[in-house]
TORVEX-483783 format. One record per atom (N, C-alpha, C): x, y, z; atom name; residue number from 1; residue in one letter. Coordinates in nm, 4 decimals. Layout:
BEGIN
ATOM         x         y         z  atomo  num  residuo
ATOM         X         Y         Z     CA  NUM        A
...
//
This chain:
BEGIN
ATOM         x         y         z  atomo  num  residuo
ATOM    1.0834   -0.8693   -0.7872      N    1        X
ATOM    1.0167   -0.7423   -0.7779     CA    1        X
ATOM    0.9818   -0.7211   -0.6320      C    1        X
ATOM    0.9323   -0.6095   -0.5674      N    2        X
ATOM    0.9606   -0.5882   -0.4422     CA    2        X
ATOM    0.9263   -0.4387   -0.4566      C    2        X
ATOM    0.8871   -0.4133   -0.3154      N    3        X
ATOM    0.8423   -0.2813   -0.2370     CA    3        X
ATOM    0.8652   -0.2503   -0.1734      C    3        X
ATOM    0.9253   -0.1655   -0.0690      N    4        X
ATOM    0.9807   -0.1057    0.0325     CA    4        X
ATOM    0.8755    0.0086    0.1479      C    4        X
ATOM    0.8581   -0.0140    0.2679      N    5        X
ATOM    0.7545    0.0885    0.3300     CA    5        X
ATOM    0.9027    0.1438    0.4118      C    5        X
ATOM    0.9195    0.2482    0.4025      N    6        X
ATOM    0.9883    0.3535    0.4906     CA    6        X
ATOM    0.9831    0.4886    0.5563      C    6        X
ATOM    1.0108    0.4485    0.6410      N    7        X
ATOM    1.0391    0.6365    0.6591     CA    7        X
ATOM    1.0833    0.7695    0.6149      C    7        X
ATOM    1.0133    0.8452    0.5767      N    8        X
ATOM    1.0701    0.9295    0.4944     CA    8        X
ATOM    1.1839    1.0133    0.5510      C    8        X
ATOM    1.2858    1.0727    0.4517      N    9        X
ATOM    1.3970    1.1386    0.5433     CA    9        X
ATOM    1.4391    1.2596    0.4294      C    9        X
ATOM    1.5751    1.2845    0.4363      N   10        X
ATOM    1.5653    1.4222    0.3751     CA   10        X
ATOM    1.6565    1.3967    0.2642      C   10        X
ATOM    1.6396    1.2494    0.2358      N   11        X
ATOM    1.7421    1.1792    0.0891     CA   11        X
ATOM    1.6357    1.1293    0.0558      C   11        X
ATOM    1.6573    1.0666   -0.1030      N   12        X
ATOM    1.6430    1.0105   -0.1472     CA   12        X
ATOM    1.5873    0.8377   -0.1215      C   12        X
ATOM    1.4553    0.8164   -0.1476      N   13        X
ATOM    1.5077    0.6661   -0.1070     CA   13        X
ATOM    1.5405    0.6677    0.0448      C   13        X
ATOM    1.5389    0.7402    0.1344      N   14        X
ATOM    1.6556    0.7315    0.2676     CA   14        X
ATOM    1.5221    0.6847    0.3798      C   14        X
ATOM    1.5711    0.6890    0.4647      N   15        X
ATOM    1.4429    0.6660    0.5638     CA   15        X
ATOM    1.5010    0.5379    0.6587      C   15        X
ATOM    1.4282    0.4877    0.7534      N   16        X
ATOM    1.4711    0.3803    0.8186     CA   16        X
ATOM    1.3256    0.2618    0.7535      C   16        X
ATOM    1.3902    0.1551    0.7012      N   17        X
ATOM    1.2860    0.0554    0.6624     CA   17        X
ATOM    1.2286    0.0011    0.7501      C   17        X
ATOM    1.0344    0.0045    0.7442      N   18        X
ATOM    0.9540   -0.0718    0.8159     CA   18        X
ATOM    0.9186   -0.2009    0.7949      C   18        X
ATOM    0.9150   -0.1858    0.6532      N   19        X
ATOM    0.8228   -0.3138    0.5881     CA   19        X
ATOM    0.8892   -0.3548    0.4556      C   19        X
ATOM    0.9525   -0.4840    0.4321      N   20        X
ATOM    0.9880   -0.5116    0.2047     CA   20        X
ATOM    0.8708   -0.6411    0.2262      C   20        X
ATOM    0.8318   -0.6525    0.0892      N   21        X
ATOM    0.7491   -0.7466    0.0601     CA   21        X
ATOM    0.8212   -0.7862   -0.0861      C   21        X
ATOM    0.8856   -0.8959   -0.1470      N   22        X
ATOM    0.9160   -0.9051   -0.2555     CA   22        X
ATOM    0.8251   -1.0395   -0.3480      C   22        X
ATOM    0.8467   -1.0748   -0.4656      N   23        X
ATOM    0.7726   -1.1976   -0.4852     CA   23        X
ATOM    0.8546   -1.1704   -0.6380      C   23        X
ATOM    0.8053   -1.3285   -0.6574      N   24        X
ATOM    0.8434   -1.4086   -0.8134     CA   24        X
ATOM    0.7993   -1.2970   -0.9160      C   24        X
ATOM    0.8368   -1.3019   -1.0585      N   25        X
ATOM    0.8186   -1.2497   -1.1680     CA   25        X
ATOM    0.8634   -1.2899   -1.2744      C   25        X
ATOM    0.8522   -1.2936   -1.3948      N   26        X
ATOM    0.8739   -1.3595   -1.5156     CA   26        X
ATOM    0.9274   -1.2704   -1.6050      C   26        X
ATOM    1.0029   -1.2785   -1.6873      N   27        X
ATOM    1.0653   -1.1416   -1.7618     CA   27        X
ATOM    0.9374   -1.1573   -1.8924      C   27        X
ATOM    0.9195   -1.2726   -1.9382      N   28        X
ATOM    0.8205   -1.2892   -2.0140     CA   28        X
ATOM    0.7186   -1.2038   -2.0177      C   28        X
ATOM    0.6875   -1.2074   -1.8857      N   29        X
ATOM    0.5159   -1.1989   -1.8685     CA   29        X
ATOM    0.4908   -0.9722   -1.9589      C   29        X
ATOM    0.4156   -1.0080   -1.9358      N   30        X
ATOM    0.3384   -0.8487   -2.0443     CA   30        X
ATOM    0.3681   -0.7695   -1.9363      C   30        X
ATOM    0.3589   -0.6218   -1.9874      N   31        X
ATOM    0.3636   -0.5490   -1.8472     CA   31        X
ATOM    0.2813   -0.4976   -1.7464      C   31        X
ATOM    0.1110   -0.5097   -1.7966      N   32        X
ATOM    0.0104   -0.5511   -1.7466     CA   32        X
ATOM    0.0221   -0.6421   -1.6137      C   32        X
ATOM    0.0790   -0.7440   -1.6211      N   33        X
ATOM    0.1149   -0.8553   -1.5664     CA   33        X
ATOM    0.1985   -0.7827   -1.4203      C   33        X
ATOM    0.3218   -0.7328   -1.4413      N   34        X
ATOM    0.4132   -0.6395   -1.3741     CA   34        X
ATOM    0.3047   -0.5875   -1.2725      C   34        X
ATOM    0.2103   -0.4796   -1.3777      N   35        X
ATOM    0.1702   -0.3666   -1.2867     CA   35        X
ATOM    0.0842   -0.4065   -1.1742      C   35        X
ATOM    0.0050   -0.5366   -1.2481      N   36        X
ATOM   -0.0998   -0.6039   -1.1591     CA   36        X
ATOM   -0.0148   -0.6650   -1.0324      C   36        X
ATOM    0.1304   -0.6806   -1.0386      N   37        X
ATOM    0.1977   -0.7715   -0.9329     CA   37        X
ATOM    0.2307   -0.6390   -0.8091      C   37        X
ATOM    0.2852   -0.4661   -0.8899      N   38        X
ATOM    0.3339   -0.3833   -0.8468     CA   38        X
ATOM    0.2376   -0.3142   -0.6959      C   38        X
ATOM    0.1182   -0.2992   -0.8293      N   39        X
ATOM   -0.0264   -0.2527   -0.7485     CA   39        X
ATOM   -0.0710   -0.3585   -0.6192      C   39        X
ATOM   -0.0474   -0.4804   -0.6229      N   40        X
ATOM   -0.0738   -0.5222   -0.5188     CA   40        X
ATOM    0.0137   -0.5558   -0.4027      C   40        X
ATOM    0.1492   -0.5345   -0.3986      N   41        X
ATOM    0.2375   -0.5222   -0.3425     CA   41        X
ATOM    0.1837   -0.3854   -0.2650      C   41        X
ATOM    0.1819   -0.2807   -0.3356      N   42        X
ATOM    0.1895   -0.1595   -0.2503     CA   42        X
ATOM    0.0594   -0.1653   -0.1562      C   42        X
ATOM   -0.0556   -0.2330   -0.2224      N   43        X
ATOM   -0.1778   -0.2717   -0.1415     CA   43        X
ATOM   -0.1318   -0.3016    0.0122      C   43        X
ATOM   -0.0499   -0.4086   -0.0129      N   44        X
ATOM    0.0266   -0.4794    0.1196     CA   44        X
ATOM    0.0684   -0.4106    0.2124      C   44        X
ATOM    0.1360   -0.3566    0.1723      N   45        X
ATOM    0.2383   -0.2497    0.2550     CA   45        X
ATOM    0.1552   -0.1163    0.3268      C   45        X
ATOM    0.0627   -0.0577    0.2589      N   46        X
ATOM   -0.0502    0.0227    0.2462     CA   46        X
ATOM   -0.0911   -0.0460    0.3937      C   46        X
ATOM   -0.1183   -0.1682    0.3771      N   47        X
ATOM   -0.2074   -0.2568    0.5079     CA   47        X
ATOM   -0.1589   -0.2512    0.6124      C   47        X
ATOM   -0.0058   -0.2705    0.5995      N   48        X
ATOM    0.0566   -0.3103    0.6960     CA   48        X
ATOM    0.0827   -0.1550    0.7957      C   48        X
ATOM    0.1487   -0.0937    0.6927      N   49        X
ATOM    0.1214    0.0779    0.7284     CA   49        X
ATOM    0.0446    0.0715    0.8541      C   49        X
ATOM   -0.0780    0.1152    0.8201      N   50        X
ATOM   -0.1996    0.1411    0.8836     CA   50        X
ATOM   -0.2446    0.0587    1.0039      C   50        X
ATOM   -0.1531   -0.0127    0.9864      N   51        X
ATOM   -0.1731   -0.1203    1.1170     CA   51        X
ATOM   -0.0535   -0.0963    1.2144      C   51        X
ATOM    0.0308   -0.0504    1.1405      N   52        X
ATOM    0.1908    0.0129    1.2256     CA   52        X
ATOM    0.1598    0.1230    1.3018      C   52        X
ATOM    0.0888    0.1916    1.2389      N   53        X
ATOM   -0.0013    0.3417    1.2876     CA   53        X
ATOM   -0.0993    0.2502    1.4250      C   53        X
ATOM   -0.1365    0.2248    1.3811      N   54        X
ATOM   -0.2497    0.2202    1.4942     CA   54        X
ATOM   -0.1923    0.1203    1.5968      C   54        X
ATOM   -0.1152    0.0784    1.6039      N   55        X
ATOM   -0.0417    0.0303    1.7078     CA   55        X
ATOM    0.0658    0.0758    1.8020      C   55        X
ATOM    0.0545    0.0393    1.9131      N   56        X
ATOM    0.1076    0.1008    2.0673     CA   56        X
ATOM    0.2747    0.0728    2.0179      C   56        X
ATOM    0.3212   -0.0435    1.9696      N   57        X
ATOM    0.4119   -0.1041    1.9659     CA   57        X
ATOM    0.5165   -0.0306    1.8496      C   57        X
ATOM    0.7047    0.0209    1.9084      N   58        X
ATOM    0.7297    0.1157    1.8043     CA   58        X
ATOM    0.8306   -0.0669    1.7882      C   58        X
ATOM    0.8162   -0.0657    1.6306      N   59        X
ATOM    0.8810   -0.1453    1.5497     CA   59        X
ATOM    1.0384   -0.1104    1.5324      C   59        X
ATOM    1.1535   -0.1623    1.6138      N   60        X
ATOM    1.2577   -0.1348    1.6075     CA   60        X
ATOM    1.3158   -0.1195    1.4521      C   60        X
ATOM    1.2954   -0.2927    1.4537      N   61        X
ATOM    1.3906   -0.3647    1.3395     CA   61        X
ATOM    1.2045   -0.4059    1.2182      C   61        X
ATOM    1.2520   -0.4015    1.0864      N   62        X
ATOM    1.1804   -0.4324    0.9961     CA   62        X
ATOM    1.0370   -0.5774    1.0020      C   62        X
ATOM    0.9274   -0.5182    0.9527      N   63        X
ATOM    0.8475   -0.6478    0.9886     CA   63        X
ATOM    0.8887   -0.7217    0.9227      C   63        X
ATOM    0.8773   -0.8461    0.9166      N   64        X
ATOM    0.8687   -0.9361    0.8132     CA   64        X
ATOM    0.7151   -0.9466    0.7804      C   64        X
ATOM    0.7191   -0.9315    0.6567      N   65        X
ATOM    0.5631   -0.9260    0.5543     CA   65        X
ATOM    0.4656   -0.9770    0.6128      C   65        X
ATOM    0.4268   -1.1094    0.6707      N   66        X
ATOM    0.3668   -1.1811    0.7448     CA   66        X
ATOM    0.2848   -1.1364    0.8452      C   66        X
ATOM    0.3720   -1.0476    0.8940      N   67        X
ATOM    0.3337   -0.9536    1.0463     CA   67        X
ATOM    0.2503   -0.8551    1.0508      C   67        X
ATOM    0.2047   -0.8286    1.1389      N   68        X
ATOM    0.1946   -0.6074    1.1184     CA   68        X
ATOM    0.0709   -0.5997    1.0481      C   68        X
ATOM   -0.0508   -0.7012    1.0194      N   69        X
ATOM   -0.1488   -0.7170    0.9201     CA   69        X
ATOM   -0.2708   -0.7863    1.0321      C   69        X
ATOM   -0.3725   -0.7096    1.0315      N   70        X
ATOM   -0.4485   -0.7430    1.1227     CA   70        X
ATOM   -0.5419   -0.8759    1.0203      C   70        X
ATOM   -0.5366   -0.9855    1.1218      N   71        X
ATOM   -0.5873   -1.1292    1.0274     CA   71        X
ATOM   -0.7525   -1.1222    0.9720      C   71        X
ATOM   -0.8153   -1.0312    0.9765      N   72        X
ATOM   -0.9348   -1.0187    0.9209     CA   72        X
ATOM   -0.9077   -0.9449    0.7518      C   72        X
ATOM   -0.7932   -0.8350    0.7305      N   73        X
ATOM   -0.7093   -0.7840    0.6492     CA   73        X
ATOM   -0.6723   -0.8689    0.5740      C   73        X
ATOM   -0.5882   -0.9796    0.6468      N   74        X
ATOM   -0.5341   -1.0361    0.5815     CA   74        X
ATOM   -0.5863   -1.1421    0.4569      C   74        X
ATOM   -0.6963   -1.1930    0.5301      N   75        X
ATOM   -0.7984   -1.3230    0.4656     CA   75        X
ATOM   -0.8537   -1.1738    0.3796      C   75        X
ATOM   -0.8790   -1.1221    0.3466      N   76        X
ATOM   -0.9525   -0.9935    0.2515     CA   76        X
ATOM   -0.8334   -1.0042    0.1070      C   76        X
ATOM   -0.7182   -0.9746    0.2054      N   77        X
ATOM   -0.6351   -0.9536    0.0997     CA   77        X
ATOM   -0.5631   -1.0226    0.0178      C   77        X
ATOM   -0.6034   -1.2312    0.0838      N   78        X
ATOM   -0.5202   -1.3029    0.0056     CA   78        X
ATOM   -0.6483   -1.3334   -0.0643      C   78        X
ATOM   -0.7815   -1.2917   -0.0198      N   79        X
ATOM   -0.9022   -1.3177   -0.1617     CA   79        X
ATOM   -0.8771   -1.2296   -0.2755      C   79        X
ATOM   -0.8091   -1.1006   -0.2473      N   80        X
ATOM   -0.7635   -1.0267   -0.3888     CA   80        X
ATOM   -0.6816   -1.1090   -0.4682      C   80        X
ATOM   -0.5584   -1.1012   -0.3765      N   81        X
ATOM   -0.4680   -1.1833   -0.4798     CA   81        X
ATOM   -0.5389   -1.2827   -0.5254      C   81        X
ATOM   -0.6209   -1.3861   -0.4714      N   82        X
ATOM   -0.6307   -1.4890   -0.5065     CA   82        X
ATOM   -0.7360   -1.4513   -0.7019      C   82        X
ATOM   -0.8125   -1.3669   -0.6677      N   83        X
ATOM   -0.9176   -1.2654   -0.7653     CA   83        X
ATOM   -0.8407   -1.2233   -0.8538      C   83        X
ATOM   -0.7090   -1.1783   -0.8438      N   84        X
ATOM   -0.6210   -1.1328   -0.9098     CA   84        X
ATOM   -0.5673   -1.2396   -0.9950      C   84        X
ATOM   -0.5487   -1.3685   -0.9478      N   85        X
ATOM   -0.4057   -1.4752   -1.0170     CA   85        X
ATOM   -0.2867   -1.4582   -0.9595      C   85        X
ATOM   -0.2805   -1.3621   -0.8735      N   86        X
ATOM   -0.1477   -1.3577   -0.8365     CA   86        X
ATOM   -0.1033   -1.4373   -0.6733      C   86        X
ATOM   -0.0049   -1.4369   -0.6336      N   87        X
ATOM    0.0394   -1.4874   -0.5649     CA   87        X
ATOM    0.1885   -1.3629   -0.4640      C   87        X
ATOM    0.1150   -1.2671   -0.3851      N   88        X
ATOM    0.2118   -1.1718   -0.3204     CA   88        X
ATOM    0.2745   -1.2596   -0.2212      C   88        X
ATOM    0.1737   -1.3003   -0.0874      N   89        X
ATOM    0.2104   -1.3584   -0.0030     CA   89        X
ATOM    0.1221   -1.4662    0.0475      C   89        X
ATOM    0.2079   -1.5659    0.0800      N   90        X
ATOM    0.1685   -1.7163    0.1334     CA   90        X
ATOM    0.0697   -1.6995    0.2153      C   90        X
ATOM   -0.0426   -1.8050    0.1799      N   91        X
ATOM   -0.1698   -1.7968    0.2535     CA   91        X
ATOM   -0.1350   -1.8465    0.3856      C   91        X
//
């Protein structure tokens, strides 16, 4: 499962990609489960966004997930996941 932050363009889907964040999933699991993984993915990206914005620096090529997340953000946001059960991205 996975999320995409892009640029919007005048297609579909089209845009030049800033940001993917993907992670594990279970076909099992309920779809509760899904949405709780979906919703916090876009959280991510949401973060990273806003940090792309407010920065001097134009991002050629795609962040890798890791990046682009100011580290006070970040420790916030692996206490969600962690609040959550889930597991988006590596502490």
């Amino acid at each position: 499962m996975g999320c995409t932050l892009h640029e919007v363009d005048e297609t579909v889907d089209g845009g030049r990609i800033l940001m993917q964040v993907a992670c594990r999933v279970d076909p099992a699991w309920p779809i509760a489960q899904w949405q709780k993984r979906a919703y916090l993915m876009k959280i991510y990206c949401g973060l990273v966004w806003v940090c792309l914005s407010c920065s001097d620096t134009n991002h050629a090529a795609p962040v890798n997930a890791s990046h682009g997340i100011r580290p006070e953000w970040l420790k916030k946001f692996l206490l969600l996941q962690s609040e959550e059960s889930q597991e988006i991205i590596a502490a």
